[in-house]
N, C-alpha and C positions, 0 to 999 in steps of 0.2 A: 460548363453548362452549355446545352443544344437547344434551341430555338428553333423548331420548324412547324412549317404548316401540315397540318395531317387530318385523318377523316374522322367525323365526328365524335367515333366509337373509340377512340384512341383515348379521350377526354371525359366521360361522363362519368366513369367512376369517382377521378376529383372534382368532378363537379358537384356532383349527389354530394359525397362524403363533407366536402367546405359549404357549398353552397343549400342544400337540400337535406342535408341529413334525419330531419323527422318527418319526412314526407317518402313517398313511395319513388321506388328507384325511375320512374318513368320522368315523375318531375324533374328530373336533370333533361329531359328533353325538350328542346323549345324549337315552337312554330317554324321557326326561321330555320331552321338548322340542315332541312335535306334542299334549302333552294340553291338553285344553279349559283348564283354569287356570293354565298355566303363561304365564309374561310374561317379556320378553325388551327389553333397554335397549342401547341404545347411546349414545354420546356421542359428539359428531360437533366437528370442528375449525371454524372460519370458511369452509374450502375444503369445507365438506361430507362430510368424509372420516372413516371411522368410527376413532377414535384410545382407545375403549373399550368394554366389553360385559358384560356379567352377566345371569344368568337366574334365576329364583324356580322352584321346583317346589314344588307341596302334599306334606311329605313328612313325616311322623311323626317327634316328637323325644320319645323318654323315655314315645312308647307316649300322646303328646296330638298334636294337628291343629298342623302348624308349616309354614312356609315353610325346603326348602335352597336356599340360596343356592348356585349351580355357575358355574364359565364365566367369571368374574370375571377382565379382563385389558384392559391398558392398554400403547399400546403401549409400547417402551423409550425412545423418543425424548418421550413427554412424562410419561410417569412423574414423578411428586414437582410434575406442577402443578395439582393438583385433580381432576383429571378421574375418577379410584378415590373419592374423596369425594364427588363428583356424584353419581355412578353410585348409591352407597347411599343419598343421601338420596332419588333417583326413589325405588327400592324402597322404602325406609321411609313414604315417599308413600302409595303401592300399598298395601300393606301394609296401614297403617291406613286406607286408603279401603275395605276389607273387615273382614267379619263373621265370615270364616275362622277366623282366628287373627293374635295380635301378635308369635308367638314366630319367630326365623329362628333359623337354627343353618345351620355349613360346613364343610367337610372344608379347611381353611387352609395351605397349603406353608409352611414354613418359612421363608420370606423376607417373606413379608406378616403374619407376627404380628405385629409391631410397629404396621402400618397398623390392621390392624383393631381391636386393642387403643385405638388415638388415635380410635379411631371410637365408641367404648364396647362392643366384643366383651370376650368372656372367654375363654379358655382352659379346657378340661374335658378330665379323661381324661387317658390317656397317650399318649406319641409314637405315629406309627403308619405302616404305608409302606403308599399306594398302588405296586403296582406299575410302571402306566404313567406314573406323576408324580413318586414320591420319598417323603420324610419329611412328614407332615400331622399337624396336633393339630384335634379337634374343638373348632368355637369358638361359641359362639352369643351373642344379642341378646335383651333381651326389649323390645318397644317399648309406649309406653304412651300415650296421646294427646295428651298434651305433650312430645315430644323433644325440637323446638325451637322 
């Protein structure tokens, strides 16, 4: 499996189809996505074929300079073989190849808390419902230059 950063359009088909699927193909598009520092990963199978995705926005956490993490999806068929755990460690890469900030913070659905939690996320806050996605708990990371 390939892990690289790439440009937006590389990504939105799995993103619609995991993330968005009974909404209009645009809604895979978010605010954040054509700005200068924003970064965009996929993970691509042996056939070259993008099987995951996640995007970094510069977005304020608690009112300091943070990375959110959005868009994060994997498809169903390889779910549970690394590929979500890839995906984070490019970002945390990223991340700390920048002067930005070390903090990420996500808007998390209720069925990936357990991953991201095995990832070293935390849980903050209370339940919460996006509209267009469901139940979410705010989750974030603080990275420090030795993760791994």
């Amino acid at each position: 499996m390939l892990v690289q950063r790439v440009p937006v359009d590389a990504i939105l088909a799995l993103r619609h189809r995991i993330l968005r699927a009974d909404l209009p193909f645009d809604a895979a598009r978010f605010d954040g996505d054509p700005e200068e520092f924003s970064a965009h990963f996929a993970a691509f199978n042996d056939a070259g074929i993008v099987i995951g995705c996640a995007t970094i926005h510069q977005r304020p956490w608690l009112d300091t300079p943070a990375w959110q993490l959005r868009g994060m999806a994997v498809d169903t068929a390889v779910q549970r073989t690394g590929a979500g755990t890839a995906l984070l460690r490019a970002i945390e890469a990223h991340v700390l190849s920048t002067d930005f900030s070390h903090q990420l913070w996500c808007n998390a659905r209720l069925v990936a808390i357990s991953f991201y939690e095995r990832n070293g996320w935390e849980k903050t806050g209370p339940l919460f419902e996006i509209p267009t996605a469901g139940p979410h708990y705010k989750m974030t990371r603080r990275l420090d230059r030795f993760v791994h």
